[in-house]
C-alpha positions, 0 to 999 in steps of 0.5 A, spaced: 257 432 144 261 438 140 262 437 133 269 441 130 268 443 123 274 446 120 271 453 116 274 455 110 274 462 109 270 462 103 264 458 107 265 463 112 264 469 108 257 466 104 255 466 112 255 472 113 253 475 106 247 471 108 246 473 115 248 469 119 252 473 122 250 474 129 252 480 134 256 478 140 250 480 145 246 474 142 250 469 145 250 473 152 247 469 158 241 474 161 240 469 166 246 466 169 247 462 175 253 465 176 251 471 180 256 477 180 257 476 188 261 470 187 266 475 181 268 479 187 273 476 190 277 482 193 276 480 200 278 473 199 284 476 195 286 481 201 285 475 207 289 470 202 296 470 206 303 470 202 303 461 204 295 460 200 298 464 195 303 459 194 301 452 195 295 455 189 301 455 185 302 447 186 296 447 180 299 452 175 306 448 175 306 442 172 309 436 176 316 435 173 317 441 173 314 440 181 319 435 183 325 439 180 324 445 184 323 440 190 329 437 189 333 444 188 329 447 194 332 440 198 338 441 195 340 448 197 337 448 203 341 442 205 348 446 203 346 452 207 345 447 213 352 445 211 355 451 211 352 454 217 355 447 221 362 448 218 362 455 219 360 455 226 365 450 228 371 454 224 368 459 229 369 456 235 375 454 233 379 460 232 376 463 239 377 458 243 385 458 240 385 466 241 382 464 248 389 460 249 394 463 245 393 471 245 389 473 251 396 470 255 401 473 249 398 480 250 398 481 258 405 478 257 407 483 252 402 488 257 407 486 263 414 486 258 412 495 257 410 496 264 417 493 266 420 497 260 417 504 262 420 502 269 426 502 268 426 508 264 423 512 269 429 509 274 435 511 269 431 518 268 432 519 276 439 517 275 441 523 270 437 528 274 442 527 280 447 526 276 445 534 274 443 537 280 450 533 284 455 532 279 460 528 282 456 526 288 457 519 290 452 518 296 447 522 292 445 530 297 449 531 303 448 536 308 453 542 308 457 541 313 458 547 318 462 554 318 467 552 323 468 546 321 472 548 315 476 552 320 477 546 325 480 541 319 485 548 316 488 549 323 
């Protein structure tokens, strides 16, 4: 059993005006049972994977603190679970609406211009025979023949 005296600064100065100063290579174990092999843990720390590594925390961390973490861990990842459902079905709503509603708006508006353009390119013919013939009701007609206009002048 250790026995824990509290040493008073003059006490420890008799000590060692006395000589019972001891160097630190005579507390020093020459024959340890502990070989150095057992030190060199470099191995075992290279082949020590991220989740080991992790669950050795458990020791170091008292176990109110423990519980905490576990509680705000369940927590968060059960509001990212209920993000992640909410987002997905806002998701499947606004493209099933886009699905229903603008896809049929668009080709109609896509129909509407085509029809538009059409009637451009008819009223455009419509002037450029009204340029080449002005005052022409049916449009090109044959010229009529040299001896005819002989015939109706007579």
């Amino acid at each position: 059993m250790v026995r824990v005296t509290q040493v008073s600064e003059e006490q420890r100065e008799r000590q060692e005006a006395a000589g019972f100063d001891k160097q630190e290579s005579d507390y020093a174990d020459t024959e340890s049972e502990v070989s150095e092999d057992e030190y060199d843990d470099d191995d075992d720390v290279e082949s020590e994977t991220l989740a080991e590594r992790i669950v050795a925390l458990r020791d170091v961390i008292p176990p109110q603190y423990r519980s905490q973490i576990t509680s705000y861990a369940s927590s968060l990842a059960s509001t990212v679970r209920t993000g992640f459902s909410y987002g997905g079905k806002a998701l499947w709503v606004v493209t099933t609406s886009s699905l229903l509603l603008v896809v049929p708006l668009s080709l109609s508006i896509v129909s509407e211009q085509q029809l538009m353009e059409m009637e451009k390119e008819m009223k455009m013919t419509q002037s450029t025979n009204e340029v080449l013939a002005p005052g022409a009701e049916g449009g090109f007609q044959q010229p009529a023949a040299p001896g005819a206009e002989e015939q109706k002048s007579a």
